[in-house]
N, CA and C atoms as a LAMMPS dump frame, in Angstrom:
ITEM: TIMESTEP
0
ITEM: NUMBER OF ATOMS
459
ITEM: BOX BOUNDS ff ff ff
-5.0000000000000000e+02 5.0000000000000000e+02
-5.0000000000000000e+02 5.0000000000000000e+02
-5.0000000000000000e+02 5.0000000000000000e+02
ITEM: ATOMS id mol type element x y z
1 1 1 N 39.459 38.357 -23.568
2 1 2 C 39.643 37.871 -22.22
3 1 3 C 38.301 37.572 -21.56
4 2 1 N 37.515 38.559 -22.285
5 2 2 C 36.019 38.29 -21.235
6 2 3 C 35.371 36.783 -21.867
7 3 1 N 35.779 36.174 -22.847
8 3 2 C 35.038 35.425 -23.961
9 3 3 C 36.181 34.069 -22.827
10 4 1 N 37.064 33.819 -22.782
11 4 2 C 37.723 32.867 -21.949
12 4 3 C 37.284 32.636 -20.476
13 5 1 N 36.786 33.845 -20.02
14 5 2 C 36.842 33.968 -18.464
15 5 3 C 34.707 33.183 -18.101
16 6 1 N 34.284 33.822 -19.239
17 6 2 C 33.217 33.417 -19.649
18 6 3 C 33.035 31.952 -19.82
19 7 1 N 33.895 31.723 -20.791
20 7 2 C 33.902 29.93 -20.616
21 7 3 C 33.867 29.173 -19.414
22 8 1 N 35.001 29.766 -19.01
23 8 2 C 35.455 29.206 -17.59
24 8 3 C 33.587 28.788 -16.452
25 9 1 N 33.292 30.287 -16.368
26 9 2 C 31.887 30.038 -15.996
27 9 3 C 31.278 29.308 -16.176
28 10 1 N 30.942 28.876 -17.574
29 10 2 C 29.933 28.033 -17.832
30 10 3 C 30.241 26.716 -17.397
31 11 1 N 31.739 26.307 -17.612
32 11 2 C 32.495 25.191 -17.576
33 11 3 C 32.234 24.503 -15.852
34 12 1 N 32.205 25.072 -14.963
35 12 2 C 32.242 24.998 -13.937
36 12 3 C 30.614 25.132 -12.727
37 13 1 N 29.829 25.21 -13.567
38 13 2 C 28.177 25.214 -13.47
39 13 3 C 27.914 23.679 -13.431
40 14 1 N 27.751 22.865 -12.917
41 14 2 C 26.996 21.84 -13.027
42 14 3 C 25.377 21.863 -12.681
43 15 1 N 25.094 20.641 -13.411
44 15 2 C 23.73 20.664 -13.483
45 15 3 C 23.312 19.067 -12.902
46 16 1 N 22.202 18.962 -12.404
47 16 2 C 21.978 17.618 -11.432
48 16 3 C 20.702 16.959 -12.146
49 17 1 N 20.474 16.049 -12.621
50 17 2 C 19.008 15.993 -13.1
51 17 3 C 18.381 14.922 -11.548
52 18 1 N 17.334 15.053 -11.025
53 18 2 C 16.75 14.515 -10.438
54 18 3 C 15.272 13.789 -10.444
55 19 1 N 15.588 12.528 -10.209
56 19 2 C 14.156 12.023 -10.637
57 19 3 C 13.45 11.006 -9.412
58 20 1 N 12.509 11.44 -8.825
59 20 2 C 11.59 11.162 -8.149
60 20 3 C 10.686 9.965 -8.227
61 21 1 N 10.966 8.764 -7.665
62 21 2 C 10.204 7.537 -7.755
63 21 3 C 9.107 7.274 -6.421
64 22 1 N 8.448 7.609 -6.353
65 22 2 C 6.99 7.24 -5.225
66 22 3 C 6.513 6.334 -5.746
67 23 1 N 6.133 5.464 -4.384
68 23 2 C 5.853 4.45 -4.196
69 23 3 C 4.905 3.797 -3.035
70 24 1 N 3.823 4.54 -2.584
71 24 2 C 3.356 4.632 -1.097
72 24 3 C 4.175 5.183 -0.285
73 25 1 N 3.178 4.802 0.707
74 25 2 C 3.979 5.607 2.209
75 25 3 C 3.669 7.35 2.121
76 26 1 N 4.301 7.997 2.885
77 26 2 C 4.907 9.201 3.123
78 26 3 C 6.073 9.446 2.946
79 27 1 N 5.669 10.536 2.14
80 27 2 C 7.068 11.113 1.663
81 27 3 C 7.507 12.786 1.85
82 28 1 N 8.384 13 2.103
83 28 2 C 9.12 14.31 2.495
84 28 3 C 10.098 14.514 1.702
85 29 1 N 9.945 15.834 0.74
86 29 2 C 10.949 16.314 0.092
87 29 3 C 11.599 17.408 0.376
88 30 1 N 12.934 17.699 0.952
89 30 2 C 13.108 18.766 1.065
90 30 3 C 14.163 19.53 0.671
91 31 1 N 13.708 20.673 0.07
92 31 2 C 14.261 21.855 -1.062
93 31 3 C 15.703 22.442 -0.475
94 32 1 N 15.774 22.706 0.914
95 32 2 C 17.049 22.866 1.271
96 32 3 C 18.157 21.406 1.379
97 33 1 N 17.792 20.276 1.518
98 33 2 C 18.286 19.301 2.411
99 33 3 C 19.945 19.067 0.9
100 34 1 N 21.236 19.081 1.626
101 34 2 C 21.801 18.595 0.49
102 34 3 C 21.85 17.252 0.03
103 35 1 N 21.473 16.523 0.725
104 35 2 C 20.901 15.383 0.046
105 35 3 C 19.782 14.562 1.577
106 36 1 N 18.69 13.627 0.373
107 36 2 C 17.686 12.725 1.197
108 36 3 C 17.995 11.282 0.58
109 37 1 N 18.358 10.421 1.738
110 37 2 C 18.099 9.388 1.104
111 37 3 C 17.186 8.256 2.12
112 38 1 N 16.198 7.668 1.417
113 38 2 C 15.276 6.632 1.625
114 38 3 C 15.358 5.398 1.053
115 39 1 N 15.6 4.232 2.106
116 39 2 C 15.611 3.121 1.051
117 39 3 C 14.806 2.032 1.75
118 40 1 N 13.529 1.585 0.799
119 40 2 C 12.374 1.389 0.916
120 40 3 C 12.458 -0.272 0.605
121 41 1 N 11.516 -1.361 1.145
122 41 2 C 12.23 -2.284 0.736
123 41 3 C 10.894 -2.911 0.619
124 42 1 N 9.531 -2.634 1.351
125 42 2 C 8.317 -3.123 1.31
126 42 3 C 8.172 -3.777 2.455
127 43 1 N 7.839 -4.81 2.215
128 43 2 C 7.707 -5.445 3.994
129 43 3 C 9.127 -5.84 4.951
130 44 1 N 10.217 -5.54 4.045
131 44 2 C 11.49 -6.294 4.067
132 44 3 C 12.663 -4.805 4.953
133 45 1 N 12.891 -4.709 6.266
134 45 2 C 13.606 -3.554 6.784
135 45 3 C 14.836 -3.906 6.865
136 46 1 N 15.772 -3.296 6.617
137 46 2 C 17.3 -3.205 6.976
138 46 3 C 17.244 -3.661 8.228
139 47 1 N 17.93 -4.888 8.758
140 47 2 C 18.27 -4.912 10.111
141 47 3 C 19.384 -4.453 10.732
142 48 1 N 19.417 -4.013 11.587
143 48 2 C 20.406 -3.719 12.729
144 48 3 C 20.961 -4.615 13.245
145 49 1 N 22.39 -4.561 13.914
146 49 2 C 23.085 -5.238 14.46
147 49 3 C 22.314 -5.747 15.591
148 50 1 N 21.618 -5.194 16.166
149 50 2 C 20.779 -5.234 17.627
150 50 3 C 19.961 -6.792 17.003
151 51 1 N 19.316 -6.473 15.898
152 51 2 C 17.569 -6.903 15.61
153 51 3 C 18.173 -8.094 15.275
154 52 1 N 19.447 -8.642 14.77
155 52 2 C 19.876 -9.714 13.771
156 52 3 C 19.121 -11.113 14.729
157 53 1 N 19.337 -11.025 16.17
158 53 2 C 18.533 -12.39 16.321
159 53 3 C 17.074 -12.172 17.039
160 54 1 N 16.818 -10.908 15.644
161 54 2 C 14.919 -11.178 16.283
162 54 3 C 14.15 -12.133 14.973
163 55 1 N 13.725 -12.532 15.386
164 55 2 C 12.899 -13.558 14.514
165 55 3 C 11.978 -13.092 13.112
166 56 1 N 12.436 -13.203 11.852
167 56 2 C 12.517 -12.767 10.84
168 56 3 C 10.385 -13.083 10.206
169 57 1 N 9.957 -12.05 9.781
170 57 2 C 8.744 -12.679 9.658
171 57 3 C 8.541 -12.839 8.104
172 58 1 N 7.98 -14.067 7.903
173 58 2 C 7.435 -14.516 6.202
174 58 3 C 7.582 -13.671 5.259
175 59 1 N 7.727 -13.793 4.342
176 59 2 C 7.772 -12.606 3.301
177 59 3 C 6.244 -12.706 2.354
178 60 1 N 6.009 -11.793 2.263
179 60 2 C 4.213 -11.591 2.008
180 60 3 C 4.471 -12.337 0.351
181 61 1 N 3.599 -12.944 -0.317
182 61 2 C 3.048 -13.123 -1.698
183 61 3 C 2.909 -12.482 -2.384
184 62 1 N 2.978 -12.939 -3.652
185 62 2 C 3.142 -12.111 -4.818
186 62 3 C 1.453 -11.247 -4.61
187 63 1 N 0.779 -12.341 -4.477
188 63 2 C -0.62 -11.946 -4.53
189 63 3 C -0.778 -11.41 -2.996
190 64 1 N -0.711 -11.378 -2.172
191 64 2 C -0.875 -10.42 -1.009
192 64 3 C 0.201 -9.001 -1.112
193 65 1 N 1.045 -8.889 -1.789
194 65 2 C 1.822 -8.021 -2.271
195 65 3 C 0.865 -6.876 -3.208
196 66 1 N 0.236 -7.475 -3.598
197 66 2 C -0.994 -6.23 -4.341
198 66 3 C -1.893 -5.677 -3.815
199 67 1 N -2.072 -5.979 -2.447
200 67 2 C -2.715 -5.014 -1.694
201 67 3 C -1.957 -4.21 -1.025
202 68 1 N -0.747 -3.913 -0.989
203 68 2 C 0.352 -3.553 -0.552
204 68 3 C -0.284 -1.75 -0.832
205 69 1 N -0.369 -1.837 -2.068
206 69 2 C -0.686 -0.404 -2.882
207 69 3 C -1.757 0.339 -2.138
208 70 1 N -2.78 -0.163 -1.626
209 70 2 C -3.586 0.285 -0.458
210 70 3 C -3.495 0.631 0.744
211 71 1 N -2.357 -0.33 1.383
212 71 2 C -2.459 -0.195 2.728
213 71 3 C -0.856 0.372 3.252
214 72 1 N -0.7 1.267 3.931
215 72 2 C 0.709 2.119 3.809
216 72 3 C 1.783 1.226 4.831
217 73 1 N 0.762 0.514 5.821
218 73 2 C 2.091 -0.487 6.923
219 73 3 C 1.845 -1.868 6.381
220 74 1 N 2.962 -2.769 6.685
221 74 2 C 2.914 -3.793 6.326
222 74 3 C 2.021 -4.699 7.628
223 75 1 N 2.834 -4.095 8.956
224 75 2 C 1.616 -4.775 9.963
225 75 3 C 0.392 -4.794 10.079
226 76 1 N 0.213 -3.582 9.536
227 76 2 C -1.743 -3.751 9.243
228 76 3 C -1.765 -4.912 8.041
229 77 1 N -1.662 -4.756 6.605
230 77 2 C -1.551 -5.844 6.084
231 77 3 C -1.543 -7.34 6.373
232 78 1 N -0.285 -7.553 7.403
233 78 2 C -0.66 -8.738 7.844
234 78 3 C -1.929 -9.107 8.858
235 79 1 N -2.287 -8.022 9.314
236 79 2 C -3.554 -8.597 10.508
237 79 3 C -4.618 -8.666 9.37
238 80 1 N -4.468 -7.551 8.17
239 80 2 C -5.719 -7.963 7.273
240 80 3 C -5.873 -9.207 6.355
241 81 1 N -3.972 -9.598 6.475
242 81 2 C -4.162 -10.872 5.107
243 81 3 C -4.919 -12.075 5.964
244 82 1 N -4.738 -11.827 7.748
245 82 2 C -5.036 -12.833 8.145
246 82 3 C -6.625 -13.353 8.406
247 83 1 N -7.372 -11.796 8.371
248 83 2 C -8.918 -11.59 8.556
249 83 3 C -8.999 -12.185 7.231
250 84 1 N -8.497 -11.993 6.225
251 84 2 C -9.383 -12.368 4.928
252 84 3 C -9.149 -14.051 4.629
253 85 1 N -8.163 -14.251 4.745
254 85 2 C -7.934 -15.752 4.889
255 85 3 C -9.066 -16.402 5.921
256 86 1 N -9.474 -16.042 6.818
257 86 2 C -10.594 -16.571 7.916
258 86 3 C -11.847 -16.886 7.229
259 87 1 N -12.129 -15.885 5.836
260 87 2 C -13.724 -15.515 5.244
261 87 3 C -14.024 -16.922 4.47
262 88 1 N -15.142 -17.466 5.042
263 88 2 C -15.818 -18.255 4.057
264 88 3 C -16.451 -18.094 3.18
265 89 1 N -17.442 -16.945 3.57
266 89 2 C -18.04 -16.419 2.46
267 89 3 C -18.213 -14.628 2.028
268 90 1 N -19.041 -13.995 1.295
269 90 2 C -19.015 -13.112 0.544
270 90 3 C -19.068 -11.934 1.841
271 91 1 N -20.101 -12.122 2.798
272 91 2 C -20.407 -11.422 3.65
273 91 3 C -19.251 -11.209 4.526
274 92 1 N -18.326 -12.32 5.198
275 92 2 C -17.67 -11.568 5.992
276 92 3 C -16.744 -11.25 5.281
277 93 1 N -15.85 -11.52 3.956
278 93 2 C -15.203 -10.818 3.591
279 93 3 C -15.178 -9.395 3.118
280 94 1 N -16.821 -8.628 2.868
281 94 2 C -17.382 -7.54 2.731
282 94 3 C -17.337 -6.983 3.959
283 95 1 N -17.348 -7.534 4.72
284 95 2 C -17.151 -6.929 6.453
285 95 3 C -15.663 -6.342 6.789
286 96 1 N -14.692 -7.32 6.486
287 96 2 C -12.932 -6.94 6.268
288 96 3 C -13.048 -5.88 5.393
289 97 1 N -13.143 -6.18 4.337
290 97 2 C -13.271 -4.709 3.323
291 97 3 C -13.865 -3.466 3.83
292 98 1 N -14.684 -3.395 3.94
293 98 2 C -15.447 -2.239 4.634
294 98 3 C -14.426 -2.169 5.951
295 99 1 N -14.002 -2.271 7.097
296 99 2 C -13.458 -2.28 8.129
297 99 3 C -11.875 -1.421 7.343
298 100 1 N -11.215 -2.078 6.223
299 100 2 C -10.455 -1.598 5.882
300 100 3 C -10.12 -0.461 5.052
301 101 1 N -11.36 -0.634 4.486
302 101 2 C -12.034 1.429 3.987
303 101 3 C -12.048 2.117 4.745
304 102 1 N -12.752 1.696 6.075
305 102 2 C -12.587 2.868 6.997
306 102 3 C -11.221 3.097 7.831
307 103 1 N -10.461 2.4 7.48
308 103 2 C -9.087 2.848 8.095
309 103 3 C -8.102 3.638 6.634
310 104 1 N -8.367 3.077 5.866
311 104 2 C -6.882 3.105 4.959
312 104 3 C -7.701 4.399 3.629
313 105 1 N -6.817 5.116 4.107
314 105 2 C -7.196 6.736 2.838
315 105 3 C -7.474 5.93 1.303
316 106 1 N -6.171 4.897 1.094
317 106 2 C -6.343 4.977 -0.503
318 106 3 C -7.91 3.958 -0.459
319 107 1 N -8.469 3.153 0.207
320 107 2 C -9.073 2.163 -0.488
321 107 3 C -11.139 3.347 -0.289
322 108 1 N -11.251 3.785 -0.896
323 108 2 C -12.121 4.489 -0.695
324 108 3 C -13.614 4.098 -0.835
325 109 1 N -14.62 4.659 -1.043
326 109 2 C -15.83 3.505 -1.35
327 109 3 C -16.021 3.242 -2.495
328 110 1 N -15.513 3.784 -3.477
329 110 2 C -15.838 3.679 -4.778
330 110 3 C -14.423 2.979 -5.183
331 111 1 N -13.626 2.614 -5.204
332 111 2 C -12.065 1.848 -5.213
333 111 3 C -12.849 0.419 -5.034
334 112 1 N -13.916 0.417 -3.442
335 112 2 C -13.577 -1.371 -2.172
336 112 3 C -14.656 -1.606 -3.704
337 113 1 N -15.39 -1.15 -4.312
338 113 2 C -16.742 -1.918 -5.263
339 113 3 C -15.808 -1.767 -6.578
340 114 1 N -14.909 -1.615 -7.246
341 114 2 C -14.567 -1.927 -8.369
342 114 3 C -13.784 -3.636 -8.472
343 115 1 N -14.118 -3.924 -9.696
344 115 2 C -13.662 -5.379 -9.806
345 115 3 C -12.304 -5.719 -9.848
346 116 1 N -11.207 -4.325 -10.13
347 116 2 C -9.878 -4.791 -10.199
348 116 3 C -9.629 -4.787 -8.749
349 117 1 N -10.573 -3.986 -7.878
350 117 2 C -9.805 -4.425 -5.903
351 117 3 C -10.43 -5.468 -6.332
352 118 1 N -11.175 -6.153 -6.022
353 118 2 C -12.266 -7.191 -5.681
354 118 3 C -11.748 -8.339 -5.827
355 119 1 N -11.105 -8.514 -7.051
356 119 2 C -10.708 -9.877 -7.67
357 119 3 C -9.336 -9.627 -7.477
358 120 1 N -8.469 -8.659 -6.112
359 120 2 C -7.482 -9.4 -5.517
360 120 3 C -7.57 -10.201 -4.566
361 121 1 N -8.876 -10.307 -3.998
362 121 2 C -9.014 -11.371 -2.808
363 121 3 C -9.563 -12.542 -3.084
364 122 1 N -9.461 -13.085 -4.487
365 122 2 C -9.937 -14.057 -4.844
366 122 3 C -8.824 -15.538 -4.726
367 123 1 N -7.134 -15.001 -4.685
368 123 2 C -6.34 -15.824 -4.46
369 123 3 C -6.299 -16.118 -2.691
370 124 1 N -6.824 -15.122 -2.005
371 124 2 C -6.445 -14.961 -0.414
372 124 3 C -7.433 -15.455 0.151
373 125 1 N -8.59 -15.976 -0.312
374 125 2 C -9.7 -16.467 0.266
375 125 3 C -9.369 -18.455 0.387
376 126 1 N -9.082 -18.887 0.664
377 126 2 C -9.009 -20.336 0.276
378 126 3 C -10.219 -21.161 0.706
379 127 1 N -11.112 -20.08 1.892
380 127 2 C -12.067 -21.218 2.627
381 127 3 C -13.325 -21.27 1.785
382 128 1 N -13.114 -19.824 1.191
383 128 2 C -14.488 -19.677 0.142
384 128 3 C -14.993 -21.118 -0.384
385 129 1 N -16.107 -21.069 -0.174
386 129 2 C -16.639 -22.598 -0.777
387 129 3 C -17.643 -22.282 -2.082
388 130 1 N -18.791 -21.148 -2.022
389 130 2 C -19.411 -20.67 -3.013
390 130 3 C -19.582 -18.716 -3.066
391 131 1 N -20.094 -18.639 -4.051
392 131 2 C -20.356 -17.219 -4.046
393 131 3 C -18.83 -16.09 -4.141
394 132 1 N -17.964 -17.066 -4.739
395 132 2 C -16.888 -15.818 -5.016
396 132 3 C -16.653 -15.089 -6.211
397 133 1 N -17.73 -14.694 -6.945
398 133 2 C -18.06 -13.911 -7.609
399 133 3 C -17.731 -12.178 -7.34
400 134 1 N -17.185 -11.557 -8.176
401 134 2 C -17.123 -10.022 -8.097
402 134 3 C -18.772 -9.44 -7.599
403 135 1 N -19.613 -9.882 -8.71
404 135 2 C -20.98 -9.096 -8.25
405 135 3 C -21.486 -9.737 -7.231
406 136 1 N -20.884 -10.538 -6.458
407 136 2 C -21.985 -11.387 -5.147
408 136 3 C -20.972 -10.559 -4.137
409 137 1 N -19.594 -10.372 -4.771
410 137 2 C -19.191 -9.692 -3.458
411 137 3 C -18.807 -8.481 -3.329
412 138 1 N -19.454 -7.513 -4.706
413 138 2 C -19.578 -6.166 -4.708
414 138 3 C -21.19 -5.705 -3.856
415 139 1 N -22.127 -6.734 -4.45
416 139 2 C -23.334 -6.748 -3.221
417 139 3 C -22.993 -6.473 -1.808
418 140 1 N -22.344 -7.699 -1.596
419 140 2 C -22.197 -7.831 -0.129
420 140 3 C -21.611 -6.506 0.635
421 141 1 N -20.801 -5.679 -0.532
422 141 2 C -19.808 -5.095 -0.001
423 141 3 C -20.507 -3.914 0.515
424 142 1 N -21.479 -3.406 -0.756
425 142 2 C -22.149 -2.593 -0.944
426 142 3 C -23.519 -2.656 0.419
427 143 1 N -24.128 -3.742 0.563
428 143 2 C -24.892 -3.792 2.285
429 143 3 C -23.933 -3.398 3.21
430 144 1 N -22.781 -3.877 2.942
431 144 2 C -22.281 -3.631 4.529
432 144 3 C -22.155 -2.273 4.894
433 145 1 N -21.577 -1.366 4.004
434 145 2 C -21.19 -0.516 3.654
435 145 3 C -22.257 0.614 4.323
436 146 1 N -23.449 0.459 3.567
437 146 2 C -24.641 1.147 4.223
438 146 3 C -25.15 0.93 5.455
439 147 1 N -24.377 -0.637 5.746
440 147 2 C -25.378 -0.988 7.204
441 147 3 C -24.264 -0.039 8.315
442 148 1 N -22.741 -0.176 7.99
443 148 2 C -22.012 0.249 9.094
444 148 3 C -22.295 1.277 9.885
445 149 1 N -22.285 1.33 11.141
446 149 2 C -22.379 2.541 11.854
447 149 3 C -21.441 3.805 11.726
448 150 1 N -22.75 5.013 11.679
449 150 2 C -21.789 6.505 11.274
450 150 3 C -21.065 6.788 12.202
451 151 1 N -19.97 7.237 12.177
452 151 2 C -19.36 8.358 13.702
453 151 3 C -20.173 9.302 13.808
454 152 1 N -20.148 10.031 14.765
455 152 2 C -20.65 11.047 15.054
456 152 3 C -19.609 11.979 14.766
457 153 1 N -20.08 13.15 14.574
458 153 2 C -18.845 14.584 14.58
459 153 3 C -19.014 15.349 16.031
């Protein structure tokens, strides 16, 4: 009887496997909650009945979509896709960069000088006329960088 009643136990145990996909942003997991759900869409929000006739904005590029991984809001993004689109040359786009190091945790100083960031702003630049080179604009990046003013503590 104990060998049946036993079964029964086991029979009636379920087990949940759970698997965790991050993806930027902030995230909150929590150990009591009986269930969390988040549904993440990138620049793209669920609208509301309210929002349906607010005016829908562009949907970002494949290639402005890869800076996505850096920057955690999409509205910052767009004020930055729009600074970098402005840059003619190496310098002020080293100026945006740097400006955006000092806001955004992931893009750090050693991240803004590697060539895989670098040579994502090579599709977003269109005015560039010369000097869009990785090392002309890891230079640049690298002056600005030192020239910027410290905070104080």
């Amino acid at each position: 009887m104990t060998n049946h009643s036993n079964n029964k136990l086991m029979d009636s145990e379920t087990h949940f496997s759970i698997v965790f996909n991050i993806y930027g942003g902030s995230n909150q997991i929590l150990p009591n909650a009986t269930s969390a759900t988040q549904n993440y869409y990138g620049d793209e929000a669920e609208l509301e009945k309210d929002d349906v006739s607010m005016d829908k904005e562009p949907a970002l590029s494949p290639e402005a979509m890869r800076l996505f991984s850096y920057i955690n809001k999409v509205e910052d993004l767009r004020i930055y896709l729009v600074q970098i689109a402005e840059c003619t040359n190496a310098v002020e786009l080293a100026r945006v960069i740097v400006k955006m190091g000092e806001r955004e945790p992931k893009i750090t100083s050693e991240e803004m000088v590697k060539e895989r960031f670098i040579s994502l702003f090579f599709p977003l630049t269109p005015l560039f006329v010369s000097g869009k080179t990785v090392s002309n604009i890891r230079a640049r990046i690298n002056n600005a960088w030192a020239r910027r003013p410290r905070k104080r503590l």
